[in-house]
N, C-alpha and C positions, 0 to 999 in steps of 0.2 A: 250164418257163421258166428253170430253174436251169444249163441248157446255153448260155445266153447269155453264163454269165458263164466259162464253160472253154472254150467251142469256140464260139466267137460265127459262125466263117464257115461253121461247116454250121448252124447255126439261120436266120442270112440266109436261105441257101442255101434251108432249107425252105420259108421264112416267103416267100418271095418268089414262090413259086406259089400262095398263097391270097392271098384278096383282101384288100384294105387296112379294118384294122378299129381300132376306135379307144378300145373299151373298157381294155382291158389297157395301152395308154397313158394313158390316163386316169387310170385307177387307181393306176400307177406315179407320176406325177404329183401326184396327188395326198396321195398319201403322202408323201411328200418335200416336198411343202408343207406338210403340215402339221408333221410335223419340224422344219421349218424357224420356221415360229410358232411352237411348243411350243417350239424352243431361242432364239430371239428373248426371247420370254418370261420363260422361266427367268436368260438372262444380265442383263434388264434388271434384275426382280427382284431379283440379286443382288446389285446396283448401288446398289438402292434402300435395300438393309440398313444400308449404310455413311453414306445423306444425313441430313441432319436430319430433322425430324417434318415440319415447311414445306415439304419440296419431296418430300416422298414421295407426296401427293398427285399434285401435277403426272407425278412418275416414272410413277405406277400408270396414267397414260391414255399416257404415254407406252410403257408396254410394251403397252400393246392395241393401239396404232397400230404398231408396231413388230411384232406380230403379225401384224397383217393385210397391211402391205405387205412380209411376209416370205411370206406365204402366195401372195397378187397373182403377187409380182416372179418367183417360181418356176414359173408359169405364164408369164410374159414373157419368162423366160428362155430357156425349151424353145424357144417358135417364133426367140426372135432367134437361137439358136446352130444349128437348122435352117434358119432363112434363108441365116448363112453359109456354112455347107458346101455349101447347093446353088449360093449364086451364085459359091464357087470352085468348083465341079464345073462349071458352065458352060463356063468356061478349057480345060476336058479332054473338053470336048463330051460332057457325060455326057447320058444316055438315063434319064427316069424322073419322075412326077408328086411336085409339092411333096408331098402327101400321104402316100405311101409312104416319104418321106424323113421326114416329122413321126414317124410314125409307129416308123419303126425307129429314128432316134434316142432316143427315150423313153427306151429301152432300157437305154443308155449311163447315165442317170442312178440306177442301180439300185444300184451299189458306195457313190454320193454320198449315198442314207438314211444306209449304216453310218458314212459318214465325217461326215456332221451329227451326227449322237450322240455320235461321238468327240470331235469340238469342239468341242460341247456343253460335255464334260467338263473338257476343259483350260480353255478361257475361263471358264465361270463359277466354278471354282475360282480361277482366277486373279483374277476382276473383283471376287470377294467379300473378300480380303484390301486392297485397295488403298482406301483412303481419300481416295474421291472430293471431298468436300467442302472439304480444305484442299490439296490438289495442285493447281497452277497448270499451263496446259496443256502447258509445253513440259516437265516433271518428271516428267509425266503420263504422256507420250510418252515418255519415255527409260524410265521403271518399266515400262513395258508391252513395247518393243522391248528391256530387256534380262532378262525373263524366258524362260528357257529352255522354259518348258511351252508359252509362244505360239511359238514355232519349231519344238516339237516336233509343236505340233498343223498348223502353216505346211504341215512336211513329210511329215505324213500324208495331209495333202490330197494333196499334190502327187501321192503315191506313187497315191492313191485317182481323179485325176485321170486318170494314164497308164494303169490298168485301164478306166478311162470311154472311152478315148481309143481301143483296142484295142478297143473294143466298135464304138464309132461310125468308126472306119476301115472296117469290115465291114460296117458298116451303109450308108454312102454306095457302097463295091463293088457292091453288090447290090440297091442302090435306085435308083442311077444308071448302073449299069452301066458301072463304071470298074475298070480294071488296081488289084493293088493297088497300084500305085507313085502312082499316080495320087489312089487313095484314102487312101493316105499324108501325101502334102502335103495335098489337102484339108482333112485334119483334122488335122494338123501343123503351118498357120500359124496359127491362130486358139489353139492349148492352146500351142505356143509361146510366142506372146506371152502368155499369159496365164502360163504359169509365169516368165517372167522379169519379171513384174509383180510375184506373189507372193513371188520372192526379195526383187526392191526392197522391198518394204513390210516384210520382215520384216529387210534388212540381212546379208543372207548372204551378198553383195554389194556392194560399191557404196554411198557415203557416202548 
């Protein structure tokens, strides 16, 4: 499976003459979900070190919740971001069942375990020194946009993104059976906008 992440278009390639199967998505899936709880988790906690004794309570159900629809939303995520690569592959009159799309996209989310870990690391280091309790929101905001470890970790995603991105280009190729110029844009408009999202939020750019 580890060929997916260096030579993604002959793994397509091979993956696309056996039948549509759904374990190994799952499981990839799953795993990154629960990463995603576990780092949910761990940031909220960290949060909670900082509040009074009176609202560490409330925090403590609030990182279980915060858990769980980190676990959820990672499952919701996969099908909405294979929904959109195939309804713009439509555009390109691709050839190929939702399924085998769900399916190889998965894939693509295999670089984003490591980069949840990484993020992991930078945010709750970061969220554990900041003194929640007396920062008013907009102070709050300006402390957090101007620590360099949230930028840093901004653009490790990003970087961990464009690997994801290279993966699921090859994936819509050979699931829908499109040129890769074709499977280029596909999955070029949707991580576009989402990286020029991720600069706004972090100020790389743009007031």
């Amino acid at each position: 499976m580890l060929e997916v992440l260096t030579n993604p278009n002959g793994f397509f390639k091979r993956k696309s003459n056996e039948d549509v199967e759904f374990k190994t998505p799952l499981i990839i899936i799953a795993i990154l979900a629960i990463v995603g709880a576990i780092s949910a988790f761990i940031i909220t906690q960290s949060i909670m070190g900082t509040l009074p004794e009176e609202a560490a309570g409330f925090a403590a159900i609030g990182a279980a919740f915060g858990a769980i629809a980190a676990f959820v939303m990672t499952f919701i995520m996969w099908i909405v971001f294979s929904g959109i690569f195939y309804l713009i592959s439509m555009i390109f009159h691709g050839e190929g069942d939702f399924k085998r799309v769900l399916e190889f996209v998965s894939y693509g989310y295999i670089p984003s375990i490591l980069n949840s870990l990484i993020s992991t690391y930078f945010t709750s280091n970061l969220y554990s020194n900041i003194d929640w309790a007396t920062q008013d929101p907009q102070a709050l905001q300006e402390t957090l946009l101007s620590d360099p470890s949230l930028q840093i970790a901004g653009i490790i995603g990003i970087l961990f993104t464009l690997w994801s991105a290279n993966i699921w280009l090859f994936a819509m190729v050979h699931s829908r059976n499109l040129s890769v110029r074709d499977g280029a844009i596909t999955v070029g408009i949707p991580i576009l906008i989402y990286i020029i999202y991720t600069l706004y939020q972090l100020r790389i750019f743009g007031a």
